[in-house]
C-alpha positions as CSV (number, residue, x, y, z in Angstrom):
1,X,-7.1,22.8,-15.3
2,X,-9.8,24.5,-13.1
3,X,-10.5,24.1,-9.5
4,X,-13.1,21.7,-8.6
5,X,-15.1,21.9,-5.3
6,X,-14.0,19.5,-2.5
7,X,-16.8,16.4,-2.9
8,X,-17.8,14.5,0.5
9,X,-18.7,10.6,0.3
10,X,-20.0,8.8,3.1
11,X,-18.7,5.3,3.1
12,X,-21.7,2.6,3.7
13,X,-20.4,0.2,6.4
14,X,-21.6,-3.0,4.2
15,X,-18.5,-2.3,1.4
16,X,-14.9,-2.4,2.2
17,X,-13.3,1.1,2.3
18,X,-11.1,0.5,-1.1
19,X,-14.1,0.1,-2.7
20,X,-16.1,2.9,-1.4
21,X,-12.8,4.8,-2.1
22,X,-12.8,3.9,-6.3
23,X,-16.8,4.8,-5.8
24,X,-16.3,8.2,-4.5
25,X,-13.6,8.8,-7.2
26,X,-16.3,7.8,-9.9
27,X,-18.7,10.1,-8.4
28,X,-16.5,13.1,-8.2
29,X,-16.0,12.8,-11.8
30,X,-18.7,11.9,-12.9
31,X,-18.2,8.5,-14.3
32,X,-19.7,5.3,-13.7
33,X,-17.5,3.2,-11.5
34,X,-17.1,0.0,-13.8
35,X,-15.7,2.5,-16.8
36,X,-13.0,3.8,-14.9
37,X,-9.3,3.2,-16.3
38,X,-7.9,3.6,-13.0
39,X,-7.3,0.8,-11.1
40,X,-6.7,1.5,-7.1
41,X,-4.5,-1.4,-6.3
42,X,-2.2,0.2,-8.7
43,X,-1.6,2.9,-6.6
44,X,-2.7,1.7,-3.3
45,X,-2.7,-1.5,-0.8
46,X,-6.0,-2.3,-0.7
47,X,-5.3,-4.4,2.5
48,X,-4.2,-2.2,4.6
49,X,-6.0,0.9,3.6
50,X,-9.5,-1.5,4.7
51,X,-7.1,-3.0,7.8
52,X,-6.3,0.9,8.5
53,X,-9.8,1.6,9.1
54,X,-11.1,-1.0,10.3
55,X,-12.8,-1.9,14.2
56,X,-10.5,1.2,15.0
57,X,-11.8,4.2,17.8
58,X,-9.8,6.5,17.2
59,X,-9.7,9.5,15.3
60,X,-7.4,9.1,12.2
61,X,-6.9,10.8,9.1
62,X,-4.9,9.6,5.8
63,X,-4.4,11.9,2.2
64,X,-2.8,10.3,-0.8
65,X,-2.9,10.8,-4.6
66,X,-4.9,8.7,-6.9
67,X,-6.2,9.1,-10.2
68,X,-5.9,12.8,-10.6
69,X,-7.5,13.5,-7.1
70,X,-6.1,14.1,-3.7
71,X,-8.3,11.8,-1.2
72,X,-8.4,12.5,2.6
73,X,-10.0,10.2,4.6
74,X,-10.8,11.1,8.4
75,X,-12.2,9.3,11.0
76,X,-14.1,10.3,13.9
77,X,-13.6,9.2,17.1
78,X,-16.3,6.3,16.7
79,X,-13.6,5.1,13.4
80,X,-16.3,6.1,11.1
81,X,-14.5,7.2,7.9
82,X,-15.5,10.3,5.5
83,X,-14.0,10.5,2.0
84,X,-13.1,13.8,0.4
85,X,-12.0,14.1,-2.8
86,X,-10.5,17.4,-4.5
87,X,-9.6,16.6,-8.2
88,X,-7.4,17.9,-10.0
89,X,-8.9,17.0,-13.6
C-alpha cells in the first residue's frame, strides 16, 4: 500500500455535503462516482453530516474513515466546508 498525496475538493454550495463527500471520494480514486461499491450511508449519517454543516459560522472541522480514505472536513469561519481526502488504497 503506498502513500497517496492528500487531495483537496471544494464542495459546490448547490449539492448537499454527503454528496459532494462520495464525489470527492470518486475523484481521489479515480473512479466515476455512479461505479463506486461504497455506499456512504453505510458508514455515515447522511443527515447530520449535511445538518453539521449547514447555515453554520463557525469554524468546524470533522475526520472520519470511509471507504479506504480518511476524510477531514474544515470549515472556515464563513461555514464554508473543504474536503480532504488521504486514501489509504
Amino acid at each position: 500500500m503506498g502513500h497517496t498525496p492528500a487531495f483537496y475538493y471544494d464542495p459546490d454550495d448547490e449539492e448537499t455535503l454527503s454528496t459532494e463527500v462520495v464525489t470527492a471520494i470518486a475523484e481521489a480514486h479515480d473512479e466515476d462516482v455512479l461505479d463506486q461499491k461504497w455506499i456512504i450511508s453505510k458508514d455515515i449519517n447522511t443527515d447530520a453530516l449535511d445538518g453539521l454543516f449547514q447555515k453554520r459560522k463557525f469554524k468546524t472541522t470533522l475526520q472520519f474513515e470511509a471507504d479506504s480514505t480518511t476524510v477531514t472536513i474544515t470549515a472556515n469561519k464563513n461555514g464554508h466546508p473543504i474536503i480532504k481526502i488521504e486514501s489509504h488504497r
